[in-house]
KOLMAR-880253 format. One line per 3 residues: for each residue x, y, z of C-alpha. Coordinates in nm, 4 decimals, decimal comma. Each point is the difference from the previous one (the first is absolute). Example, Ala and Ser with C-alpha at 12.3 -4.5 7.8 and 13.67 -1.06 7.14 Angstrom:
1,2300:-0,4500:0,7800 ~ 0,1370:0,3440:-0,0660
***
This chain:
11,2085:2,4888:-6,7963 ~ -0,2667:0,1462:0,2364 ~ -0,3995:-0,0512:0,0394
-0,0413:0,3791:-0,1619 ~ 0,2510:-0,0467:-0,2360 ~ -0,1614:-0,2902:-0,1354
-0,3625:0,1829:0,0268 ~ 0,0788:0,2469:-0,2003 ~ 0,1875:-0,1938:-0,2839
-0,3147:-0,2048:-0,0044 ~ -0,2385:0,3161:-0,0398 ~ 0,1885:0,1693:-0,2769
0,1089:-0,3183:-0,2184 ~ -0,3564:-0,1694:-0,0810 ~ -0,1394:0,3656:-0,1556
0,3446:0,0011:-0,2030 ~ -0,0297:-0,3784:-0,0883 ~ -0,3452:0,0418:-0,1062
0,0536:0,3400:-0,2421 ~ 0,3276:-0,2177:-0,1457 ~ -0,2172:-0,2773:-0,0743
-0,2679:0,2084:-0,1566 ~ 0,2390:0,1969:-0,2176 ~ 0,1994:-0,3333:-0,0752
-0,3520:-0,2073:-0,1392 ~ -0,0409:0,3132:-0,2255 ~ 0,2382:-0,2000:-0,2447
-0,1149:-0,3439:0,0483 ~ -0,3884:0,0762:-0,0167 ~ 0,0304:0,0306:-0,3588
0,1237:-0,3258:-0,0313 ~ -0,2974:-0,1729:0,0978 ~ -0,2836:-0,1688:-0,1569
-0,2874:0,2676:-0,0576 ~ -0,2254:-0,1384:0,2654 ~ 0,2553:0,0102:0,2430
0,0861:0,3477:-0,0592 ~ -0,3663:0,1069:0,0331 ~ -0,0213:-0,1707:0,3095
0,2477:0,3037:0,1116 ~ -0,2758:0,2645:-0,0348 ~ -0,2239:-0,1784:0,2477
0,2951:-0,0245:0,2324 ~ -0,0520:0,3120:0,1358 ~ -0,3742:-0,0616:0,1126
0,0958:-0,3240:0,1969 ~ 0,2702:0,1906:0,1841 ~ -0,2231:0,2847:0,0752
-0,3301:-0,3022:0,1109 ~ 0,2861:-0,1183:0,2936 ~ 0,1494:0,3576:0,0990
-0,3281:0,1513:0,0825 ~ -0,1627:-0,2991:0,1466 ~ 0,3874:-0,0203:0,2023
-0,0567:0,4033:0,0765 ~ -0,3700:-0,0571:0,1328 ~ 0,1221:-0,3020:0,1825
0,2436:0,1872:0,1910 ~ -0,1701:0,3064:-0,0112 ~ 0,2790:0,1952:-0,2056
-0,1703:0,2981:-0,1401 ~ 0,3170:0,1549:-0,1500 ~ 0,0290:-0,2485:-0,1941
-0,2982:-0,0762:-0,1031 ~ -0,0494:0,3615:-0,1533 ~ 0,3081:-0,0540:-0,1873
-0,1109:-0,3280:-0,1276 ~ -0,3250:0,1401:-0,1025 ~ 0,1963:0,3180:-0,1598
0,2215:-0,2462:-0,1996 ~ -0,2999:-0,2706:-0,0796 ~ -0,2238:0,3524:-0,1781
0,3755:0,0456:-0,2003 ~ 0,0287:-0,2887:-0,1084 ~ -0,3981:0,0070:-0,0636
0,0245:0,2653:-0,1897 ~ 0,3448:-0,1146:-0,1989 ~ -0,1519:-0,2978:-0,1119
-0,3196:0,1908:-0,1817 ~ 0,1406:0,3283:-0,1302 ~ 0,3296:0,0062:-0,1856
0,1696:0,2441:0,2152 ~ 0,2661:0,0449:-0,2107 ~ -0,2600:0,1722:-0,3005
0,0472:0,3533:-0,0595 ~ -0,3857:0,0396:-0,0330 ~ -0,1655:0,2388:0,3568
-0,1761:-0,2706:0,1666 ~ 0,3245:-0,2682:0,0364 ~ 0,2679:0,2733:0,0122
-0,2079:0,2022:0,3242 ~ -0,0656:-0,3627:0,1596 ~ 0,4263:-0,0667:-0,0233
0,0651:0,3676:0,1412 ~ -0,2337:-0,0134:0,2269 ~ 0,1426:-0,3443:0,1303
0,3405:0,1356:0,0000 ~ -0,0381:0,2606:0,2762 ~ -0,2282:-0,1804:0,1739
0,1714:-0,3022:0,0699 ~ 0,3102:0,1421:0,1675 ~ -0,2047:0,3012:0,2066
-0,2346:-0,3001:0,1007 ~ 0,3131:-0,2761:0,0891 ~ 0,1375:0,2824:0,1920
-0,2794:0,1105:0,1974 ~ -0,0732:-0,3710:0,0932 ~ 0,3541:-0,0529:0,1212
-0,0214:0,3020:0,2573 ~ -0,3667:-0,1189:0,1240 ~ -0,0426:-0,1716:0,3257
-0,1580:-0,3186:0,0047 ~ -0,3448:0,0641:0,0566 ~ -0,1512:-0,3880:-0,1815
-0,2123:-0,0286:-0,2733 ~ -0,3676:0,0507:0,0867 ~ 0,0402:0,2043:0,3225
-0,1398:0,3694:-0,0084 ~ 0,3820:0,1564:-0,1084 ~ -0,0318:-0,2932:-0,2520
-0,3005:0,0803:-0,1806 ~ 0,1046:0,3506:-0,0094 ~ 0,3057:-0,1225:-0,1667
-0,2089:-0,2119:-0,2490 ~ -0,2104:0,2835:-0,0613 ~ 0,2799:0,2492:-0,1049
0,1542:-0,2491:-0,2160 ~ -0,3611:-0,0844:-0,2010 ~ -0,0067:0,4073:-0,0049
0,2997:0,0394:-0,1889 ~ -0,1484:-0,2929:-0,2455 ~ -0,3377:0,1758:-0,0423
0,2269:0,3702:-0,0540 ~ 0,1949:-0,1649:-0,2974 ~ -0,3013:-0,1859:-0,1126
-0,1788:0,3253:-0,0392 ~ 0,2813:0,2048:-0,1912 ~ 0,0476:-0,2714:-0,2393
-0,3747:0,0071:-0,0817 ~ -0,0199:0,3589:-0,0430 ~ 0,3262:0,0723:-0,2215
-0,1390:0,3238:-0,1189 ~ -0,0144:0,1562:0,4121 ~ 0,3332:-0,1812:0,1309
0,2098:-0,0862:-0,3083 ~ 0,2516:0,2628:0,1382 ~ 0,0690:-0,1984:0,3259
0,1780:-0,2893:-0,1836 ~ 0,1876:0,2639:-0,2103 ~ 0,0675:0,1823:0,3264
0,2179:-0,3463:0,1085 ~ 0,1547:-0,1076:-0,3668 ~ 0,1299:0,4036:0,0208
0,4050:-0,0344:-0,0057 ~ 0,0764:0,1610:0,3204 ~ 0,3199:0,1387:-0,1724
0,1465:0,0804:-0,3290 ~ 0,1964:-0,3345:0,0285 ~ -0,2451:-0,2579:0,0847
0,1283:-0,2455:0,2841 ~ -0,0845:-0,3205:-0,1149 ~ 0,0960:0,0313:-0,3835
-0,1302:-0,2708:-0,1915 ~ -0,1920:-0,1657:0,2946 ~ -0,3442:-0,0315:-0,0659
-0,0778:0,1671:0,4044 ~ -0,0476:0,3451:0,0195 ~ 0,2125:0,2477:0,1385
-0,2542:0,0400:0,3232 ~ -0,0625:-0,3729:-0,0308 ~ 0,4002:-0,0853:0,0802
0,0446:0,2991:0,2517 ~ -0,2860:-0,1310:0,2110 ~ 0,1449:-0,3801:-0,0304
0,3395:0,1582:0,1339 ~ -0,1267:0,1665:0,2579 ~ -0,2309:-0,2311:0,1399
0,2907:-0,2897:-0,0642 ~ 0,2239:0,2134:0,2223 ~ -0,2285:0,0533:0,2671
-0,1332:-0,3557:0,0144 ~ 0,3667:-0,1252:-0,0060 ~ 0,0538:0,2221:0,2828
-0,2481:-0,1268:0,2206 ~ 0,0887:-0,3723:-0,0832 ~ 0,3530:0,0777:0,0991
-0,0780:0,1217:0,3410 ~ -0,2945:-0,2243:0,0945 ~ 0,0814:-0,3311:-0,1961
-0,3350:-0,0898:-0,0345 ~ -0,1250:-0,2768:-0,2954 ~ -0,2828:0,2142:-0,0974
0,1924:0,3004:-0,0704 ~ 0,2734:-0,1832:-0,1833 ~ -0,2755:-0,1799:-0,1803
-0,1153:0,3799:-0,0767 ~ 0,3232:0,0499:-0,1533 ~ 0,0088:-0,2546:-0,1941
-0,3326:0,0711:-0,1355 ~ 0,0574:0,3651:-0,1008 ~ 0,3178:-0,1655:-0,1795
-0,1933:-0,2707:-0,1770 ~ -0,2782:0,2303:-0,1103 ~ 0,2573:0,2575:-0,1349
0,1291:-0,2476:-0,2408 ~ -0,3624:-0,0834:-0,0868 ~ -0,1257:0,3470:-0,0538
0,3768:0,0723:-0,2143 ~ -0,0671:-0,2992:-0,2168 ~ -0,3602:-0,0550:-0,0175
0,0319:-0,0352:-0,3762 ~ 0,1198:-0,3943:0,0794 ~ -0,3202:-0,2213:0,0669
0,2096:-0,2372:0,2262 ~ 0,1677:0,3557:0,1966 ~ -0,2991:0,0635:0,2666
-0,1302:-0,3455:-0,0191 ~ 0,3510:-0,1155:0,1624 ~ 0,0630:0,3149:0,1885
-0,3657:-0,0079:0,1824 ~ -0,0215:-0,3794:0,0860 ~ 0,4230:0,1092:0,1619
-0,1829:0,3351:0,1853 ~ -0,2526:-0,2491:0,1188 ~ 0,1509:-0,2356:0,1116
0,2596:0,2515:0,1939 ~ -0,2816:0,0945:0,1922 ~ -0,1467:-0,3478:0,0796
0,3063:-0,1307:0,0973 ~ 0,0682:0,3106:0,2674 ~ -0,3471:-0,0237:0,1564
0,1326:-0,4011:0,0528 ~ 0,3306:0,1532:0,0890 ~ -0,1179:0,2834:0,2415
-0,2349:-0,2485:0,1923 ~ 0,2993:-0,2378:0,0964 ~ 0,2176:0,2914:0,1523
-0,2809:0,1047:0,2021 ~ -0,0511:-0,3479:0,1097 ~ 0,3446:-0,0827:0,0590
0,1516:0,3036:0,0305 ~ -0,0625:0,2585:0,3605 ~ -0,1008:0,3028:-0,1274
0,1829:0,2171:0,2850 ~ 0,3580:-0,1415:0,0112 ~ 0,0147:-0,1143:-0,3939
0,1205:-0,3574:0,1414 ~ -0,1278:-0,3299:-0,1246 ~ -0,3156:-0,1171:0,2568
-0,0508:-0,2484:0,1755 ~ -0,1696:-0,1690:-0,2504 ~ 0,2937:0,0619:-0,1844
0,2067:-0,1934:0,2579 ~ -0,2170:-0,2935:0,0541 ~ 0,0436:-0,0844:-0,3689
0,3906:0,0360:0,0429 ~ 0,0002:-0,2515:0,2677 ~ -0,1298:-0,2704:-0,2367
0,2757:-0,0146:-0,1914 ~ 0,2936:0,1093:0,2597 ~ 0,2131:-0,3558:-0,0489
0,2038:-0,1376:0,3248 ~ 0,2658:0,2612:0,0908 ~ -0,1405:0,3591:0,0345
-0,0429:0,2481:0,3001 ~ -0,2617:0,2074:0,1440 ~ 0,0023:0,3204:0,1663
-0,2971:0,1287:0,1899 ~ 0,0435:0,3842:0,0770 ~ -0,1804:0,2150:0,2030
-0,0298:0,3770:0,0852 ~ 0,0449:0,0748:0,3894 ~ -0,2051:0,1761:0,1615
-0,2103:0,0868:-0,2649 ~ -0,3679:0,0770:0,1426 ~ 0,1828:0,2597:0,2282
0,1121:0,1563:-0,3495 ~ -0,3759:-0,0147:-0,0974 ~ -0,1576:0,1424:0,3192
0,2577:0,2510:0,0381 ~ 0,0170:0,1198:-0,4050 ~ -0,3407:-0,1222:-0,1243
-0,0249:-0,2502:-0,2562 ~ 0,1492:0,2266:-0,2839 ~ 0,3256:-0,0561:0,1684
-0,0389:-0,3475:0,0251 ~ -0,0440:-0,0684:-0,3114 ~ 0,3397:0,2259:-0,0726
0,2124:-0,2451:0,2317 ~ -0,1925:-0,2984:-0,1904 ~ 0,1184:0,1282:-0,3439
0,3411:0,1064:0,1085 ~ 0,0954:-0,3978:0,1416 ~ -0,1700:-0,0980:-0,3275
0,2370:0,1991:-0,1697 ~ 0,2722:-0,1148:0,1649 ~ -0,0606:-0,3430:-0,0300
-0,0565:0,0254:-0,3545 ~ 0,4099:0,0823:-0,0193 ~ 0,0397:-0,2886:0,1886
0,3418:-0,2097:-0,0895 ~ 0,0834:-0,3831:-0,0705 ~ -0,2612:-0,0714:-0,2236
-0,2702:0,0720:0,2500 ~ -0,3653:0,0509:-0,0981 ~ -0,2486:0,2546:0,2309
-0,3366:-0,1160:0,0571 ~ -0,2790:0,1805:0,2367 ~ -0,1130:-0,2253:0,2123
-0,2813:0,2001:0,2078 ~ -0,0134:0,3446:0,1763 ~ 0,3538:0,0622:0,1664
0,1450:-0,3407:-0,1143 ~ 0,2244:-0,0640:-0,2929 ~ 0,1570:-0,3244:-0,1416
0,3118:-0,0360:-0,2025 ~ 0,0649:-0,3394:-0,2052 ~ 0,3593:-0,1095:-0,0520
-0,0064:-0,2711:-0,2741 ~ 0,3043:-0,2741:-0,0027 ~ 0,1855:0,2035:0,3048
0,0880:-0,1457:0,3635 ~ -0,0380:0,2145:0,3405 ~ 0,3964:0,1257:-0,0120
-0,0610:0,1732:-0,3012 ~ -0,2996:0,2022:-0,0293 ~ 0,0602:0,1281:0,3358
0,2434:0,2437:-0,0818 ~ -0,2670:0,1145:-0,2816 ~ -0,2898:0,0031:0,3054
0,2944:0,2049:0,2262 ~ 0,0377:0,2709:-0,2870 ~ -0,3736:0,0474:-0,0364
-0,0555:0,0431:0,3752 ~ 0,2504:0,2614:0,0572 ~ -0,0921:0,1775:-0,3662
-0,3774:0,0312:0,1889 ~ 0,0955:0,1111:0,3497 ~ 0,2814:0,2822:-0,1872
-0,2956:0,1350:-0,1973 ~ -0,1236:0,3179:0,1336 ~ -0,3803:-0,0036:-0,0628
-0,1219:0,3883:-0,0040 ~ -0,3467:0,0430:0,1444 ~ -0,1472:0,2843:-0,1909
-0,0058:0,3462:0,1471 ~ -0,1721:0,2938:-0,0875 ~ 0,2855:0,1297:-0,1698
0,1022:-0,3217:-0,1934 ~ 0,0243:0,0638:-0,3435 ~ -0,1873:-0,2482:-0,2353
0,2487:-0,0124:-0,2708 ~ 0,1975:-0,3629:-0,0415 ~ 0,2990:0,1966:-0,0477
-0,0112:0,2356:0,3129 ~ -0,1392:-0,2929:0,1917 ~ 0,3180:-0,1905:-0,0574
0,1884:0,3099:0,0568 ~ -0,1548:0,0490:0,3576 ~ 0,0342:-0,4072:0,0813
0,3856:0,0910:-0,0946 ~ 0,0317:0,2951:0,2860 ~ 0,0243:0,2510:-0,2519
-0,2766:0,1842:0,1319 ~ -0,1912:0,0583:0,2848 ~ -0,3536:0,0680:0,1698
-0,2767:-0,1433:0,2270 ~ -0,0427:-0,3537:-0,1115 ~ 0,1097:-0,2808:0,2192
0,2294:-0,2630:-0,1192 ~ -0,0303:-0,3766:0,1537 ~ 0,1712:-0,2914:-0,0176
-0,1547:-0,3199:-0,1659 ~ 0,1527:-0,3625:0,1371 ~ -0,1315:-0,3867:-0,1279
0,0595:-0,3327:0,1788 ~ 0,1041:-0,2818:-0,1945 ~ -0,0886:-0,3748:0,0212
0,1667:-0,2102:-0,2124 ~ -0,0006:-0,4030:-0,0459 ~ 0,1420:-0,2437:-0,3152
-0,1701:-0,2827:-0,1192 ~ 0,1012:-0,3109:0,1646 ~ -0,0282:-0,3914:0,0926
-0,2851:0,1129:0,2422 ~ -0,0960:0,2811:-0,1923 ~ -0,1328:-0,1992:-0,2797
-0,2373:0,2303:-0,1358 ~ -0,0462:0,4098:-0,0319 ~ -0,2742:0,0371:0,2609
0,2341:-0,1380:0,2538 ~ 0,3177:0,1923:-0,1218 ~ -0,2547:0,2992:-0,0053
-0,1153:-0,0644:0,3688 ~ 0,4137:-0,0756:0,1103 ~ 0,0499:0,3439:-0,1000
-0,3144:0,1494:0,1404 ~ 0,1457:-0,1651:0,3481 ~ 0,3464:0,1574:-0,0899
-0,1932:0,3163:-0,0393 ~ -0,1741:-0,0320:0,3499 ~ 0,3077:-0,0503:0,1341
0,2005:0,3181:-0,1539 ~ -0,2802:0,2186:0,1684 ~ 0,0089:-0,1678:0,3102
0,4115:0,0661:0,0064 ~ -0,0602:0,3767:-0,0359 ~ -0,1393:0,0263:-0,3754
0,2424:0,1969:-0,2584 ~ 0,1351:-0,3413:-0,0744 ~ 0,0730:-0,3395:-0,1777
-0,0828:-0,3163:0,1598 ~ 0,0180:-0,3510:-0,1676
***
């Protein structure tokens, strides 16, 4: 099972184990002594104290405005029965239901820009905007009692949601932003975004049952915590994770060596020739070779785990395996590197993944300049005087010393 494998499993089954945990206490909170099950309504509130003092810690500001948008819901829940059919409750629940998912959306496609920088404040500012607009047309019925209306208006003859207590406009704009956010999380894997997702999910069932007291008390605290636990979540990948290649870091590694055992194997790799690649192709290009051997080495066979170790270098671990037999493995890799044509973009390269690939196949032609990428290989096991991981890390550095000094494009042990 691979590093990214294992990343991503991790990513999307905390947001799921946290929503099936919420929905599952629905029918055991009723079964508990009455001060117990108050204590639930103030869950919330402590969730939302350690998010937003997490968020400010690590300077987070897309989610903290979504933990301030859900702490004003949940505000606001808890003091106006939203499920009434008198103006005041019913606009505050409408106005909450498109609101939520335009807001969860537009946070999920915003860049990073912290919480009390100058983007920041703006953002702060347009979110306390759209509390002031909705505080303003639910004080003055008589001038904006049609905008509510406008959103509780079937959209068609057959309503979409039936007996569900969200509007037609309400569910279209929870699709749409679910789809888009889901999207995005696909591609980019990040914890925030899943976290997103799982927010605009938990929030959906609150709005659609906000009738049961225990529904957004239980769904909140679950949206809150999502978030908390991906600001905790996205700080460790960028710490052990290198942001170019998408390998562990040497952080990363340095924490797998304290727990390697007696019989394992390391492979030190690095890319020849590679500052003539940067002063010939500028840095850009660089960094394309650097991805492409991360890549590569992510694919790697016999059980091996890819770690950056530092500019041009690489390290693979090989856990319970002898010299004999990850070579092979190590062989494949270096000739799976050197075979790949890298294409150095022309003016006439096209941009598209698909045409790219297309070009990189010989299928078509034009001024870019294809070159030829090739690693050296170091490689040492752990042995009687090779007690401990530094020294079966420096052995292989040697080894790799010595596969550069043969000619480079090679494996040396």
């Amino acid at each position: 099972m691979s590093y990214a494998f294992i990343k991503r499993l991790t990513v999307i089954a905390l947001p799921t184990a946290l929503l099936v945990a919420a929905y599952a206490a629905l029918g055991r909170i009723q079964l508990l002594p009455e001060a117990q099950r108050e204590l639930a309504f103030y869950a919330p509130y402590l969730a939302l104290s350690g998010g937003l003092l997490l968020s400010l810690a690590f300077n987070r500001g897309r989610v903290f405005l979504s933990l301030l948008l859900l702490g004003l819901f949940y505000l606001v829940a808890r003091n106006y029965p939203l499920q009434d059919a008198d103006y005041v409750p019913r606009a505050l629940y409408l106005f909450f239901s498109v609101l939520i998912p335009a807001n969860l959306g537009l946070f999920c496609f915003m860049r990073e820009r912290g919480v009390f920088t100058r983007a920041g404040k703006q953002r702060l500012g347009f979110l306390a905007g759209q509390a002031l607009a909705v505080f303003w047309m639910v004080r003055y019925p008589q001038d904006y009692g049609a905008v509510p209306e406008l959103i509780a208006r079937p959209l068609s003859r057959w309503s979409l949601v039936g007996q569900a207590a969200l509007s037609d406009t309400g569910l279209l704009l929870f699709v749409l932003a679910g789809l888009l956010i889901a999207i995005r999380a696909v591609r980019r894997r990040y914890p925030i975004d899943v976290a997103l997702l799982g927010t605009l999910i938990a929030l959906a069932i609150a709005l659609n049952r906000i009738e049961s007291p225990f529904v957004p008390a239980l769904f909140v605290t679950a949206a809150v915590l999502l978030l908390t636990i991906a600001v905790l979540q996205d700080s460790h990948s960028m710490a052990f994770s290198d942001d170019l290649t998408g390998l562990p870091s040497r952080r990363a590694l340095n924490e797998q060596m304290m727990g390697l055992g007696r019989r394992y194997v390391v492979a030190m790799l690095d890319v020849d020739h590679f500052k003539r690649f940067n002063d010939t192709y500028g840095h850009d290009v660089g960094d394309q070779v650097l991805k492409m051997v991360g890549s590569k080495m992510a694919a790697v066979k016999g059980g091996g785990k890819p770690f950056r170790y530092g500019g041009e270098e690489f390290t693979i671990i090989f856990q319970r395996r002898d010299l004999k037999e990850v070579i092979p493995y190590l062989e494949e890799l270096r000739q799976t590197i050197a075979g790949y044509q890298l294409w150095i973009r022309g003016a006439d390269r096209p941009k598209e993944a698909e045409a790219g690939k297309a070009k990189r196949s010989g299928a078509s032609s034009g001024s870019g300049k294809s070159v030829s990428v090739t690693v050296s290989i170091g490689v040492a096991a752990s042995a009687e005087d090779l007690r401990t991981p530094a020294d079966v890390i420096k052995a292989a550095d040697r080894a790799l010393y010595r596969a550069k000094q043969r000619g480079r494009n090679q494996i040396a042990s």
